[in-house]
C-alpha positions, 0 to 999 in steps of 0.5 A: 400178909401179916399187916392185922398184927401190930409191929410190936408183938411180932419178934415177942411172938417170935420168941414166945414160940421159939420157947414153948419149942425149946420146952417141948424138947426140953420136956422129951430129953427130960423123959427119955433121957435121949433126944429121939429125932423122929419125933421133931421132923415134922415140926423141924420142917414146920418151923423152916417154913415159918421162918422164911415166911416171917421173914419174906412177908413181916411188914417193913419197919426199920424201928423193929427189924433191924435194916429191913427198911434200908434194904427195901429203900434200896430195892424200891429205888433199883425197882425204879432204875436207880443205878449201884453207887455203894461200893460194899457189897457189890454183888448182893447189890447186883442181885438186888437190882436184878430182883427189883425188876421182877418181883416185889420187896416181900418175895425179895426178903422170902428169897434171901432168906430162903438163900440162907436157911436152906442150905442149913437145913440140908447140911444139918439133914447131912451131918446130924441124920435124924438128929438134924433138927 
């Protein structure tokens, strides 16, 4: 999906964009001496889905994500019948298994991490009002 940008600017572009939000708000506090939450709804919102497609849909690469490369080597050999033989993390590797055989690595990735920023964004709605964000 993102394949026309090169694997070296994408955790800089990351970043680059996490910090033009945090000046956005840095700018609002600064003027308003209060954070007023309505105003980042939206752009709370915006960011969630970001994430989770940069996170689904990045291409693999083990040089500049981290153990993406090794989990999609594990589900590539499950998506072809290979059976569990690691003995940590048994259930995450059942879940693995059970995906490979009906999707594909980048709906893999987009599922987990959807399984784990989710259930934050819910529970920050909760606590924190309109403030969540």
């Amino acid at each position: 999906m993102f394949d026309w940008i090169p694997l070296a600017f994408y955790t800089p572009l990351y970043h680059y964009m996490l910090l033009i939000i945090i000046l956005i708000i840095l700018d609002d506090a600064l003027r308003f001496k209060l954070p007023s939450g309505n105003k980042f709804q939206g752009l709370g919102v915006v960011i969630l889905v970001f994430v989770l497609i940069y996170m689904g849909f990045r291409p693999i690469s083990g040089r500049y994500f981290g153990d993406t490369s090794t989990y999609a080597q594990y589900f590539e050999d499950y998506s072809y019948g290979a059976e569990i033989t690691s003995t940590k993390d048994i259930l995450f590797h059942n879940f693995m298994k059970f995906c490979s055989s009906i999707m594909n690595v980048h709906v893999f990735f987009f599922l987990c991490a959807s399984l784990f920023m989710v259930p934050v964004y819910f529970v920050c709605k909760k606590w924190f009002k309109e403030l969540w964000f």
